[in-house]
C-alpha positions in Angstrom: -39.1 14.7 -4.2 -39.1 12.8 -0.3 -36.8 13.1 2.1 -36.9 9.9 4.5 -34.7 8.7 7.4 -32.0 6.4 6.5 -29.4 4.2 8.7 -26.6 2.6 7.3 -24.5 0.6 9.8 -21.0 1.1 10.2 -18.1 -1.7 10.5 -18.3 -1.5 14.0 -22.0 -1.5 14.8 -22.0 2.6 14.8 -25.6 3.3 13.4 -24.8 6.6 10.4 -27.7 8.6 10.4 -28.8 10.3 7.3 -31.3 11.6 4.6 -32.4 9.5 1.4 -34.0 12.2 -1.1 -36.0 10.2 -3.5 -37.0 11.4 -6.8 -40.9 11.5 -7.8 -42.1 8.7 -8.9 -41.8 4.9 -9.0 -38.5 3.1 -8.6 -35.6 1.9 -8.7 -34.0 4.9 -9.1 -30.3 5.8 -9.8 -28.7 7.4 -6.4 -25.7 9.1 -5.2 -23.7 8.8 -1.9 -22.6 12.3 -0.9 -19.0 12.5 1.1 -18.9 15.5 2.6 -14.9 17.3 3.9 -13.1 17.4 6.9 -14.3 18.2 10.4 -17.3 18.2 12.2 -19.8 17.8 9.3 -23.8 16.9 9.3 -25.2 15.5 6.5 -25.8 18.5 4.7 -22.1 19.7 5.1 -22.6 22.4 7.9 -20.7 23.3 11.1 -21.8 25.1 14.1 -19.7 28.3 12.5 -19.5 27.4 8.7 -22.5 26.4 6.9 -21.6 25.0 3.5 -25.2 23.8 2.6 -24.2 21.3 -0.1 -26.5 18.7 0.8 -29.4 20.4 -0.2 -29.5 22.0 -3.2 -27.4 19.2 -4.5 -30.2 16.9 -3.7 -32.9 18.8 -5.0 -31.4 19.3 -8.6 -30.5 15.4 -8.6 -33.9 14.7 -7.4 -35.3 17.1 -10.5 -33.1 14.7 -12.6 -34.5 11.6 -11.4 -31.8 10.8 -9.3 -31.7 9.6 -5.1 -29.1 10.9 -3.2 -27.8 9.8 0.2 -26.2 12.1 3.0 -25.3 11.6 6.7 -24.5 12.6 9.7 -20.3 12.1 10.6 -19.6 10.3 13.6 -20.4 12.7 16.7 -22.4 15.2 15.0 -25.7 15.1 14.5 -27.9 11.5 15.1 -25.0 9.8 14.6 -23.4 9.0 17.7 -19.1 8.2 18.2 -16.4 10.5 19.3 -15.6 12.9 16.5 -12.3 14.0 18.1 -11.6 10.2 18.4 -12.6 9.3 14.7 -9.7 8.7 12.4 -9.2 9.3 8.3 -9.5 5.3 8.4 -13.3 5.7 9.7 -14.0 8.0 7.6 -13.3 5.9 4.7 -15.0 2.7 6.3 -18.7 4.5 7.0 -18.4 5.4 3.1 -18.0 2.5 2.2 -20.6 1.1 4.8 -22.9 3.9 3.7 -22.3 2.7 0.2 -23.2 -0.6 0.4 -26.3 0.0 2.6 -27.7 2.4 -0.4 -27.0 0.0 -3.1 -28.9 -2.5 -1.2 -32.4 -1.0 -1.0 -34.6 -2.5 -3.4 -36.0 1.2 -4.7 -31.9 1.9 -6.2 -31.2 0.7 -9.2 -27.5 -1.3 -7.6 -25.7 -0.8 -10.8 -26.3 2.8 -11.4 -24.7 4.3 -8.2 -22.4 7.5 -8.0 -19.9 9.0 -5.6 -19.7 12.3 -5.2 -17.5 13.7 -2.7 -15.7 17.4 -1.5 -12.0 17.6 -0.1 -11.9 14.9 2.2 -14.7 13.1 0.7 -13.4 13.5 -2.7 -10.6 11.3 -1.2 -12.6 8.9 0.0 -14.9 8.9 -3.0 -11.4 7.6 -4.9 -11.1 4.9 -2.7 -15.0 3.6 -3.8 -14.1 4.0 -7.2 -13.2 0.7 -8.2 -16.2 -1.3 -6.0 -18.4 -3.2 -8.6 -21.5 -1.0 -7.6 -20.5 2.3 -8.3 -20.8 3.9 -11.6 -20.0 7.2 -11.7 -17.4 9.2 -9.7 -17.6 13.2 -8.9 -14.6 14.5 -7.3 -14.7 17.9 -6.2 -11.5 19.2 -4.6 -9.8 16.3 -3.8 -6.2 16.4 -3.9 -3.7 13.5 -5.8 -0.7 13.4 -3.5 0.6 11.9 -0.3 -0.8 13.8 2.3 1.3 15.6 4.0 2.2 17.5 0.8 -1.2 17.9 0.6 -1.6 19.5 4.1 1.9 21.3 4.1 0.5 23.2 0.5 -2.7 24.4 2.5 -0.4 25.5 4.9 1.4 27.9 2.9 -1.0 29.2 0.8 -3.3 29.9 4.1 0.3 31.6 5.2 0.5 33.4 2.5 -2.4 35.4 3.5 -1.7 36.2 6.8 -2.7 39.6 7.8 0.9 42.4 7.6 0.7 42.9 10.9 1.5 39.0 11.2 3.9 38.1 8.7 7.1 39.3 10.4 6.0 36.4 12.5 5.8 33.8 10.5 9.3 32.4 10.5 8.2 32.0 14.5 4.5 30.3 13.3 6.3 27.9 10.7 8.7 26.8 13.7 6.1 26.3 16.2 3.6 24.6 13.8 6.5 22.3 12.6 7.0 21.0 16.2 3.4 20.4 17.2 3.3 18.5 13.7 6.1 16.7 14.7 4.2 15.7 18.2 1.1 14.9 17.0 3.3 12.6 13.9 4.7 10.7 17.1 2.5 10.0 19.1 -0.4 7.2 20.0 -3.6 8.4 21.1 -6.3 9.7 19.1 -6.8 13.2 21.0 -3.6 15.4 21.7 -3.8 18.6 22.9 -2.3 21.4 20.6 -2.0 24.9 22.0 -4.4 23.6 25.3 -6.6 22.4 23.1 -7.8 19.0 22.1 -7.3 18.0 18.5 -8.0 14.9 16.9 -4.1 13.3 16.5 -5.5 9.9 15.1 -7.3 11.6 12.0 -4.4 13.8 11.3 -1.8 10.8 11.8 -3.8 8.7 9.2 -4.5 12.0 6.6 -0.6 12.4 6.5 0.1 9.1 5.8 -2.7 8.7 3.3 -1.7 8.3 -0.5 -4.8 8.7 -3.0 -2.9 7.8 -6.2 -3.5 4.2 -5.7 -6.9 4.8 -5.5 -7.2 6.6 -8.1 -5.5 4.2 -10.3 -7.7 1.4 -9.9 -10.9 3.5 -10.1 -12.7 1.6 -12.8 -16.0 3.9 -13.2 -16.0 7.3 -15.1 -14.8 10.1 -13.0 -15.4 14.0 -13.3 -13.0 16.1 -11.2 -13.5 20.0 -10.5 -11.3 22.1 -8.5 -11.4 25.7 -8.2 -8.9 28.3 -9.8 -9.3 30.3 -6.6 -8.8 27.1 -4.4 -6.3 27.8 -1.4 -6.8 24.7 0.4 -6.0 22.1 -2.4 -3.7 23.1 -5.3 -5.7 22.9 -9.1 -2.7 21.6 -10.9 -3.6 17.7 -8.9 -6.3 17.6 -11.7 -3.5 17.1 -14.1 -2.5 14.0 -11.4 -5.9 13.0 -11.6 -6.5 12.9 -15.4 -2.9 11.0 -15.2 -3.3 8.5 -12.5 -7.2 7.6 -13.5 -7.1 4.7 -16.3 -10.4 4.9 -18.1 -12.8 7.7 -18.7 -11.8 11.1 -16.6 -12.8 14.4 -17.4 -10.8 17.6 -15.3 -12.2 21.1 -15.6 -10.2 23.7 -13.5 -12.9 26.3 -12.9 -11.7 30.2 -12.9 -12.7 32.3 -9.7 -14.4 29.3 -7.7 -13.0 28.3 -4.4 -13.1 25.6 -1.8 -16.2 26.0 -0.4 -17.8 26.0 -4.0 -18.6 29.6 -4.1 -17.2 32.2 -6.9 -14.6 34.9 -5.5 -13.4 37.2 -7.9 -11.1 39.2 -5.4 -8.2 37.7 -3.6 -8.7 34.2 -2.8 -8.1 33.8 1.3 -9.7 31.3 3.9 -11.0 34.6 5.7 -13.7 35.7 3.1 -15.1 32.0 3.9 -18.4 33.5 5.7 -19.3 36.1 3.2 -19.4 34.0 1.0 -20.9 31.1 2.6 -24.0 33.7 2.6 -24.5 33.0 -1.2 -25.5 29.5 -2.3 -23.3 26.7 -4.3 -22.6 27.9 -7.8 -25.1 27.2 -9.7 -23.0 25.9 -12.8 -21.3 23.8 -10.5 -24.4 22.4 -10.0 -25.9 22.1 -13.4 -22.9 20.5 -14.5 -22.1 18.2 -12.0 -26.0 17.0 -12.4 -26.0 17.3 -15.9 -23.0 14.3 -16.0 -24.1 12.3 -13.2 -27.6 11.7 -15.1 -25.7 11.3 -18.4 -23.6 8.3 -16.8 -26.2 7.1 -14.2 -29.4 7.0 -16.5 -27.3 4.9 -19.2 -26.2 2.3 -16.9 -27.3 -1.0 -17.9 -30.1 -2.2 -15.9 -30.1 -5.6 -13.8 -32.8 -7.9 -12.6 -32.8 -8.1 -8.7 -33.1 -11.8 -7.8 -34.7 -12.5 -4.8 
């Protein structure tokens, strides 16, 4: 496989910085956009504190199955320039689509037999691609299927749940507090309020809130796989029922015992705080082999097209 620079231009003019892993040999090839979560993200899906290293490994096993894939920098991290604190959910869903486009355009991808795949936050935004022309394939890894709000306030108890017992007794105290800032932030105008004394990015939660993905995922048009964790505590498994619902055509939901949010297995207690062990182990390797094996079973049948021009 070769990795080489790529630079798709955002709405704006914003240049998003990223990685195209090619395949060996000739093209066109069938490709994949990769949508990585929420926060400060590079293109392979790390932070300065929690490496996720998704990127990657998903690249190399598409690139083993003859297949591109395309990941990038979000806006204020990495080559990519922008504000991150000042980027909102809307953005975020523009550059995928701008990052879409300028992948289906290169003359060595095949522009009919392009995939989404996206995790949390870009699972969302991977339903809002799903019913552009160009894309042929759809991998949703937990996304959730409600307004959301309900989405965020679900996280919020299950993270709760958790607390350590020295902590619960306050959590009446917590709930209240984080209520009110929620409240603030829902009110007000800027895109950076500070929470706590510390800056926090008040347009991207604004616009997350207020997002609805069921639309989205009711005009996807392209075949969709969706996996979500058992052990997920950040978006609830039963939205893949929503999902094989809402979607109209072909949608396949597997619910996948002991994995979590960052697509690792835990087969203790599911809890945000075991995050870095076990970032220190890599993807899952079935989720892997079977999110590969149906992206090459949907993106290798797709009929070809003559490029004119």
């Amino acid at each position: 496989m070769t990795d080489v620079d790529m630079t798709a231009i955002a709405d704006d003019g914003l240049p998003l910085v990223g990685t195209l892993t090619l395949p060996v040999g000739p093209g066109p090839h069938p490709a994949v956009l990769l949508l990585h979560g929420s926060g400060r993200l590079d293109r392979d899906s790390n932070t300065a504190r929690l490496r996720m290293e998704l990127g990657p490994p998903l690249a190399s096993r598409l690139a083993d199955a003859g297949i591109a894939t395309l990941r990038y920098d979000r806006r204020g991290v990495g080559a990519t320039g922008g504000d991150w604190r000042a980027t909102g959910f809307a953005a975020g869903r523009h550059d995928a689509a701008a990052a879409l486009r300028a992948l289906a355009a290169r003359p060595d991808i095949r522009t009919e037999a392009v995939g989404v795949l996206g995790h949390s936050e870009g699972a969302v935004h991977a339903m809002s691609l799903g019913a552009r022309p160009e894309v042929a394939a759809v991998v949703l890894l937990a996304g959730f299927a409600r307004p959301g709000e309900d989405a965020l306030r679900w996280q919020a108890a299950m993270i709760a749940r958790d607390l350590p017992a020295p902590v619960r007794p306050l959590l009446p105290i917590l709930r209240s507090l984080a209520n009110r800032q929620l409240a603030r932030i829902k009110t007000s105008s800027t895109d950076v309020v500070r929470v706590l004394g510390r800056p926090t990015n008040a347009r991207w939660l604004r616009e997350l809130l207020d997002h609805d993905p069921r639309p989205d995922l009711a005009n996807i048009k392209a075949p969709v796989l969706a996996i979500t964790g058992g052990e997920d505590v950040q978006v609830d498994p039963a939205d893949l029922d929503e999902i094989r619902r809402l979607v109209p055509g072909d949608v396949t939901v597997h619910r996948v015992p002991d994995l979590t949010h960052v697509l690792r297995r835990d087969f203790g207690r599911p809890s945000v705080r075991s995050y870095r062990h076990l970032l220190r182990q890599p993807v899952d390797p079935d989720l892997l082999a079977q999110v590969v094996g149906w992206l090459a079973h949907r993106l290798h049948r797709a009929p070809e097209t003559v490029r004119v021009g």
